[in-house]
MIDOSE-1310 file (N, C-alpha, C; in nm, 2 decimals, decimal comma, always signed):
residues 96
xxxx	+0,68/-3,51/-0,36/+0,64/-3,41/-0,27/+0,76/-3,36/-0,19; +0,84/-3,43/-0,17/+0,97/-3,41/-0,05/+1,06/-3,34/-0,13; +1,10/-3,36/-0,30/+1,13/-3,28/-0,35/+1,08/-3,15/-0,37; +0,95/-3,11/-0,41/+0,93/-2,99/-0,44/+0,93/-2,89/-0,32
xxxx	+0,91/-2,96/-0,20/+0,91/-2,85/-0,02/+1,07/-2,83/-0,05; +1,16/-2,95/-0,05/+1,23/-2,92/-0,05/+1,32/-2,74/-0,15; +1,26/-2,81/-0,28/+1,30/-2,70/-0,43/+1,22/-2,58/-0,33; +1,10/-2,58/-0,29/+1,04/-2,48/-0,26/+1,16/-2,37/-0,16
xxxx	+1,18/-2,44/-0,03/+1,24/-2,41/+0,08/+1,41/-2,35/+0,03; +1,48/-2,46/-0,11/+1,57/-2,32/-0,14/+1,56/-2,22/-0,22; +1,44/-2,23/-0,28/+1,40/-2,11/-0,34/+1,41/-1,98/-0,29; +1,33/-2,04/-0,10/+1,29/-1,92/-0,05/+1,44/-1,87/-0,03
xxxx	+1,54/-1,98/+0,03/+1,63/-1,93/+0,07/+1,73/-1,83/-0,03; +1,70/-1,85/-0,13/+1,76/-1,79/-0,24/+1,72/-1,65/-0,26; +1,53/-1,62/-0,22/+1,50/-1,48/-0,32/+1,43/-1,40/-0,23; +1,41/-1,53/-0,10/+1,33/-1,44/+0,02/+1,18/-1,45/+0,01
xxxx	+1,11/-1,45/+0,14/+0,95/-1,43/+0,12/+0,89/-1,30/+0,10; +0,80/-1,34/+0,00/+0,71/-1,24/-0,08/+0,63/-1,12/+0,03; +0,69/-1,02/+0,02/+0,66/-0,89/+0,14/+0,48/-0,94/+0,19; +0,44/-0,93/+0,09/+0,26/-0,90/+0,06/+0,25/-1,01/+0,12
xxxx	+0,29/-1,18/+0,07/+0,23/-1,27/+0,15/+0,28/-1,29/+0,28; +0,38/-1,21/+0,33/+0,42/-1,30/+0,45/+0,33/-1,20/+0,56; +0,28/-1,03/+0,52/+0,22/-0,97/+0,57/+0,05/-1,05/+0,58; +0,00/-1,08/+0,49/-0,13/-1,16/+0,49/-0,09/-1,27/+0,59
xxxx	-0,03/-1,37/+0,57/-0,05/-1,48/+0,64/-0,01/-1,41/+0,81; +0,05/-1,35/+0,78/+0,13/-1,33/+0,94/-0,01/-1,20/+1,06; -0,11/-1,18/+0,93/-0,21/-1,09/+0,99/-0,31/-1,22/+1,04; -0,36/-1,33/+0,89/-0,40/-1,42/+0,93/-0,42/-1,49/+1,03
xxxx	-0,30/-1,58/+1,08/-0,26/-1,63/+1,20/-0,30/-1,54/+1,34; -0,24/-1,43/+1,35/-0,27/-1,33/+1,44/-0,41/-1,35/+1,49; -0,52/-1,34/+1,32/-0,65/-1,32/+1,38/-0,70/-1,46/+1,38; -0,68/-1,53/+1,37/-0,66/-1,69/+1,40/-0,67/-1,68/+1,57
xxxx	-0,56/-1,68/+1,65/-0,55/-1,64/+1,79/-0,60/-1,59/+1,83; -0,68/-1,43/+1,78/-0,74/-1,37/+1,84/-0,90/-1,45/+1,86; -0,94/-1,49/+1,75/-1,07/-1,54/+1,74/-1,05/-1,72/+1,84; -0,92/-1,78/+1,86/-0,91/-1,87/+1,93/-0,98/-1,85/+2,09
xxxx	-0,94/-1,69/+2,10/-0,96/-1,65/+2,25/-1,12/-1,70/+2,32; -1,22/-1,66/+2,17/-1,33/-1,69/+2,24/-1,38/-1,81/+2,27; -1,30/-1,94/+2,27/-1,32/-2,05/+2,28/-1,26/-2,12/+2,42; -1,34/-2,12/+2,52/-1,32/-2,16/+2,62/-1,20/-2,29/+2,65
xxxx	-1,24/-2,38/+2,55/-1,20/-2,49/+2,55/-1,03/-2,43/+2,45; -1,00/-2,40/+2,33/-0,88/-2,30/+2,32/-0,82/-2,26/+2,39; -0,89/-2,18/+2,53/-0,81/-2,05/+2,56/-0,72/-2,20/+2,70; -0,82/-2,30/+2,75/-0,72/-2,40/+2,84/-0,67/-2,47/+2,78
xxxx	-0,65/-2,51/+2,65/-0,58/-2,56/+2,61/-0,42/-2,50/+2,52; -0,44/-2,38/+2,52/-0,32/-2,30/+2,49/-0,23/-2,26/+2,64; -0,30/-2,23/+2,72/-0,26/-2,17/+2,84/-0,21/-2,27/+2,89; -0,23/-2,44/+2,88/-0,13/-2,52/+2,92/-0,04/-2,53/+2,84
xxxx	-0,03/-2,54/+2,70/+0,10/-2,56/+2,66/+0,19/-2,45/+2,64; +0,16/-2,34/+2,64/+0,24/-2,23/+2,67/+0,32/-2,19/+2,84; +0,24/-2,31/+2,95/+0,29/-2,34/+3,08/+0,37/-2,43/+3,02; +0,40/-2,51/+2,99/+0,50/-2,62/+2,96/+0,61/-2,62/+2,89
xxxx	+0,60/-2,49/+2,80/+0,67/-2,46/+2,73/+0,77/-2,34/+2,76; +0,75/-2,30/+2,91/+0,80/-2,16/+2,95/+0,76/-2,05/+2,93; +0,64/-2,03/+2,86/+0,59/-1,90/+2,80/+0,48/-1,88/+2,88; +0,46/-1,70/+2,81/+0,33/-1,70/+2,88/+0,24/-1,66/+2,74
xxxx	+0,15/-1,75/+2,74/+0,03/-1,72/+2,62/-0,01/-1,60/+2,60; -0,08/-1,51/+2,69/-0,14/-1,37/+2,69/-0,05/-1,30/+2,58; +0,09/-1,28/+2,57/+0,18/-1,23/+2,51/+0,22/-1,21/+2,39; +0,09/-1,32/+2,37/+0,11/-1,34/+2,19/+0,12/-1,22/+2,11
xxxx	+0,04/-1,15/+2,14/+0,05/-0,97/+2,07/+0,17/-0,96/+2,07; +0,27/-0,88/+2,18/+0,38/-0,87/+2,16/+0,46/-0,94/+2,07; +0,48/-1,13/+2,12/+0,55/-1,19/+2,07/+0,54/-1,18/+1,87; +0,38/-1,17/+1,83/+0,38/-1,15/+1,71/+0,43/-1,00/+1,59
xxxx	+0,43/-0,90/+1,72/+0,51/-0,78/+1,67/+0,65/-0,78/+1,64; +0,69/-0,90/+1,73/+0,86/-0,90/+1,69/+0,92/-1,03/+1,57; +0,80/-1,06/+1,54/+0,88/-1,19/+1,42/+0,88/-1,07/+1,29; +0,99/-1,13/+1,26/+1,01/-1,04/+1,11/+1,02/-1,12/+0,99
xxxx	+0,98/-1,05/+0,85/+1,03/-1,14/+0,75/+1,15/-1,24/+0,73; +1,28/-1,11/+0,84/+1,41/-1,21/+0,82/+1,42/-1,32/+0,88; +1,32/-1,30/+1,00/+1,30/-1,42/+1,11/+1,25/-1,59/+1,01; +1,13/-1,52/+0,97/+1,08/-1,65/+0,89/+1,17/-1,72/+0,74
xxxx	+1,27/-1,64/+0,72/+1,38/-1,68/+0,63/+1,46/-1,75/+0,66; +1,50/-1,68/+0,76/+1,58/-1,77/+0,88/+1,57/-1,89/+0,88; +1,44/-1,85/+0,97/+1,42/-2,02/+0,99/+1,37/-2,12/+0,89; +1,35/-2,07/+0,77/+1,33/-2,19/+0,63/+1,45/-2,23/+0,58
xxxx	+1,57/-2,13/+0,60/+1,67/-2,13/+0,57/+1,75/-2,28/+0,64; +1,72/-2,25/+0,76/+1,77/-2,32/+0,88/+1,72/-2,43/+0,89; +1,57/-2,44/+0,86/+1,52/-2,55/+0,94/+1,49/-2,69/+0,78; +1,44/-2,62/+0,67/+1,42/-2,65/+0,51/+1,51/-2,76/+0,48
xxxx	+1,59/-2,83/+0,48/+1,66/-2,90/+0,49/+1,66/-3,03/+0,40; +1,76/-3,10/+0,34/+1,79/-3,23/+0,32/+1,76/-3,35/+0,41; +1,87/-3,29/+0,53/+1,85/-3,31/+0,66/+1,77/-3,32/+0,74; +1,65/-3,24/+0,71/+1,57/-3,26/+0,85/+1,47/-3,25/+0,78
xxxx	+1,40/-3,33/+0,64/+1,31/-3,34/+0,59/+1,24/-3,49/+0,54; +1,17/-3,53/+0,56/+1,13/-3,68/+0,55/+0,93/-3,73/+0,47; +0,96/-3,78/+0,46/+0,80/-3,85/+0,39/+0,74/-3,94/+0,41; +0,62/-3,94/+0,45/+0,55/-4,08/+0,51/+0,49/-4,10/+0,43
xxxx	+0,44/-4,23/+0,37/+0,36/-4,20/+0,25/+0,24/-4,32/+0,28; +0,08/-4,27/+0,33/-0,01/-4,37/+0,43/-0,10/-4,41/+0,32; -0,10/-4,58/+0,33/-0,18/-4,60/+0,17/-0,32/-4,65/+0,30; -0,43/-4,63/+0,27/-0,52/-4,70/+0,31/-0,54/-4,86/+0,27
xxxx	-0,60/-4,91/+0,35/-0,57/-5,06/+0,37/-0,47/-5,15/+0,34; -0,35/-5,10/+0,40/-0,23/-5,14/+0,36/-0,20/-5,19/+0,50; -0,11/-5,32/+0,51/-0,11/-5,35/+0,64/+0,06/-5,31/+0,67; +0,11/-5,30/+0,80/+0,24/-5,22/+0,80/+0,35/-5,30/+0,80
């Protein structure tokens, strides 16, 4: 499994993310959020960790207008790693 995210993650870095999916998922998420809003129990639970984090939540709109495809390359590029990838592998009834 750690190989293939891996194989996966320089692929991306190689040919780039697929226009069409990164538009779908990235509309997804959006309406993800939006539909989070009507959840009372969501909307305090985001609103603290976006206090903790320096941000302010409301903002999301904007903030999701400015990620770009190159942004999420970027960061697969950057973050996809040898380095900063690992695997836990949890057997059931297995004592540790």
């Amino acid at each position: 499994m750690r190989d293939a995210v891996l194989a996966e993650g320089a692929r991306i870095a190689r040919e780039g993310v697929d226009e069409g999916l990164f538009r779908r998922l990235k509309k997804g998420v959006y309406g993800a959020k939006v539909r989070g809003l009507n959840s009372f129990e969501n909307v305090c639970i985001e609103l603290a960790q976006a206090h903790f984090a320096g941000v302010e939540y409301l903002t999301f709109p904007e903030v999701f207008d400015g990620i770009s495809k190159a942004d999420v390359e970027d960061c697969i590029r950057r973050w996809v790693t040898p380095e900063r990838c690992g695997l836990a592998v949890v057997r059931p009834g297995e004592e540790a």
